[in-house]
C-alpha positions in Angstrom: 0.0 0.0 0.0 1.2 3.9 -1.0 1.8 5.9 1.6 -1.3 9.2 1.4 -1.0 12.5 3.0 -4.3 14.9 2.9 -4.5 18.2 4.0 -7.7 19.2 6.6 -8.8 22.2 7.0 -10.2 23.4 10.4 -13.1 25.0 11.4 -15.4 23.5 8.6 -17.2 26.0 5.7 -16.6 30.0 5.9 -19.5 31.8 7.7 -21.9 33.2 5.5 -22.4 36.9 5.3 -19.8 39.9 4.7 -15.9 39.3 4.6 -13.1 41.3 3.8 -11.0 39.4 1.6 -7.7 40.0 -1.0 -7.8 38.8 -4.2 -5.7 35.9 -4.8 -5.8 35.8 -8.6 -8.6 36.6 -11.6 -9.4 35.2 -14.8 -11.2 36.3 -17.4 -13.0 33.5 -19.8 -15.6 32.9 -21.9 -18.2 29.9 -21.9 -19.6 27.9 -24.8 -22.2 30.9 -25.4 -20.2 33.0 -25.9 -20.2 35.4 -22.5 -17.3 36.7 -20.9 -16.8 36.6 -17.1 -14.7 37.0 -14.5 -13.3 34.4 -11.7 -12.3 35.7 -8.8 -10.6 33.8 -6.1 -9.1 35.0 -2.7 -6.5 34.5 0.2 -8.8 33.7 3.1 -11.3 31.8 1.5 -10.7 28.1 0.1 -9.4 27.5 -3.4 -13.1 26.3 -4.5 -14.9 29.6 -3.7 -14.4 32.3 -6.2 -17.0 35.2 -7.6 -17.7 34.6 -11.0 -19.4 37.4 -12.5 -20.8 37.7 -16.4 -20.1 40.9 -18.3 -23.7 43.0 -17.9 -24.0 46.1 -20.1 -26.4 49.3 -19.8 -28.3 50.7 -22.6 -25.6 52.9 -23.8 -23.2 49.8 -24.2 -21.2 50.5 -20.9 -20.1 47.4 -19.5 -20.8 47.3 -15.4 -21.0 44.3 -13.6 -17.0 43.4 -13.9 -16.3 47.3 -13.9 -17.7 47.1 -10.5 -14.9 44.9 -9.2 -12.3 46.7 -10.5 -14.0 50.1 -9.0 -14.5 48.5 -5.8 -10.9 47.0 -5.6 -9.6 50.4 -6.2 -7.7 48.6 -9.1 -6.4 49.4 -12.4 -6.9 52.9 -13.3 -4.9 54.7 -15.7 -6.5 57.7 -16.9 -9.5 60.0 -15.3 -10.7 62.8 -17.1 -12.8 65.7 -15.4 -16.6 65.8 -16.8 -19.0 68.4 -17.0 -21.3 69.2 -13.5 -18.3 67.2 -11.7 -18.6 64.4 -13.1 -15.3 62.3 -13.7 -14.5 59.7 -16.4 -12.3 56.6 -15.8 -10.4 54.3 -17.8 -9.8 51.2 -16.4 -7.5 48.8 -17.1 -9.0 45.3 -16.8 -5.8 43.0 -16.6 -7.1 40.9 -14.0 -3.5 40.7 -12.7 -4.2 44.1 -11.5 -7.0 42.7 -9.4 -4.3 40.8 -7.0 -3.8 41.8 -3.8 -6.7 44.6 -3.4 -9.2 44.6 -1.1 -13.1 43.9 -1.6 -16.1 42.8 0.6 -17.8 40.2 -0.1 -21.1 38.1 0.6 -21.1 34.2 1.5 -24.4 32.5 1.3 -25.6 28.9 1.0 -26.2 28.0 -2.8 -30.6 27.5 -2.8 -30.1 24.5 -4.6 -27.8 22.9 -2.7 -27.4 24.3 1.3 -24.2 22.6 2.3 -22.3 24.3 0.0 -21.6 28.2 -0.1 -21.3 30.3 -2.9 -19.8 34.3 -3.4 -23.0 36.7 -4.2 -21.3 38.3 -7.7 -22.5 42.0 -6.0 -19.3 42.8 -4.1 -19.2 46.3 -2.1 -15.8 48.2 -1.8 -13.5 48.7 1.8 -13.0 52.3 3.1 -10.5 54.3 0.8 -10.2 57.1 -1.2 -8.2 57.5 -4.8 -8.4 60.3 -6.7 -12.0 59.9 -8.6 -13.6 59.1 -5.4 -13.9 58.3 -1.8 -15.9 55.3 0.3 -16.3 56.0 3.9 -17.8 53.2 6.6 -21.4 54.5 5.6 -20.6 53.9 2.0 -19.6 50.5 2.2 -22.5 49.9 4.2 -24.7 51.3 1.5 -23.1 49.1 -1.2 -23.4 46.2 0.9 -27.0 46.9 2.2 -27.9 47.2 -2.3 -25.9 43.9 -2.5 -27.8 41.8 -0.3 -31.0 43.4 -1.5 -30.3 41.7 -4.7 -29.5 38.4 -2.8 -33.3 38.8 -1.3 -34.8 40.0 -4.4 -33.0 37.6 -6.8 -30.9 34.7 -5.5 -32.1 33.8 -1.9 -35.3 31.5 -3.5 -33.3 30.3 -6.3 -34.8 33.2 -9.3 -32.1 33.3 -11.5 -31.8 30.4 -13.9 -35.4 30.1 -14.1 -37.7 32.1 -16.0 -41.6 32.0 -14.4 -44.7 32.0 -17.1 -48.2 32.0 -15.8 -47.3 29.6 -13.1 -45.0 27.1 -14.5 -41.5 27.2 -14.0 -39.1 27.1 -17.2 -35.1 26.2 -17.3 -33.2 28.3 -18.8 -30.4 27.8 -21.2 -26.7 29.3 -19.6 -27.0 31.5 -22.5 -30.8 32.7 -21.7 -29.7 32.5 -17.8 -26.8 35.3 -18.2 -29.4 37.2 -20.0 -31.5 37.2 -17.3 -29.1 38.0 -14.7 -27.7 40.8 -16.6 -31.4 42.1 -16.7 -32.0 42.0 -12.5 -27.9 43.5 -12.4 -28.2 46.8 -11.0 -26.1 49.5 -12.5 -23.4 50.4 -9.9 -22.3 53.9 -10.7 
């Protein structure tokens, strides 16, 4: 017989709710439909719990939903660009390298199709800081938080995404017409 060794980890399944984590490492992919997304895994969490998180777009064609985590991680900014009425426009870098090592916060909660396991709520908020387009203070990061898990309520708690309701009956819906739908319930961060 071989000789095994197996590493066990203590203290069982993160607890759900908020954490402040660092980002380990990103990657950017693309299923077999076609949509882009971003994995996102970090330092205190275990190697099989990342954020993924589809591209989502507004009507004007501004991509948000990954933009979020880049805003939120105060990473990747190269050029800002004053606005009219104080407004400021960003160009962000999205080299998920970029993404190592920054800050976010975000939410654990058991997957509604399966309990025992977690899963990370693709809304993250930002930590307290302040760069030069912008700053988050405690009650900011409460706000983004509090708009986070009101998504989680609204869309994910009961198991709503990947299904599509129709005068009673309860459809499945393909990956493709899935991200569609979550990109629909996505709210705009900015």
């Amino acid at each position: 017989m071989a000789t095994r060794t197996m590493t066990v980890r203590s203290g069982g399944r993160p607890a759900l709710g908020w954490h402040e984590v660092t980002v380990k490492k990103a990657t950017f992919d693309t299923n077999d439909n076609d949509s882009t997304y971003i994995d996102v895994w970090f330092n205190e969490l275990p190697e099989t719990l990342n954020m993924r998180v589809y591209e989502a777009f507004d009507k004007q064609g501004n991509e948000f939903a990954v933009g979020s985590i880049f805003r939120f991680a105060n990473a990747g900014i190269t050029t800002i660009l004053d606005g009219p009425n104080g407004e400021k426009s960003i160009t962000i870098d999205d080299n998920p390298n970029g993404l190592r090592d920054h800050k976010l916060n975000v939410y654990l909660y058991a997957d509604p199709k399966n309990p025992k396991y977690s899963r990370v709520l693709k809304q993250p908020a930002p930590t307290v800081f302040q760069n030069e387009v912008e700053q988050f203070s405690e009650e900011d990061v409460k706000y983004w938080m509090d708009r986070a898990e009101g998504y989680y309520n609204k869309y994910v708690k009961d198991g709503v995404l990947g299904t599509h309701k129709t005068t009673g009956t309860t459809v499945d819906l393909t990956p493709k017409e899935s991200v569609k739908a979550e990109a629909a319930t996505a709210d705009i961060p900015f």
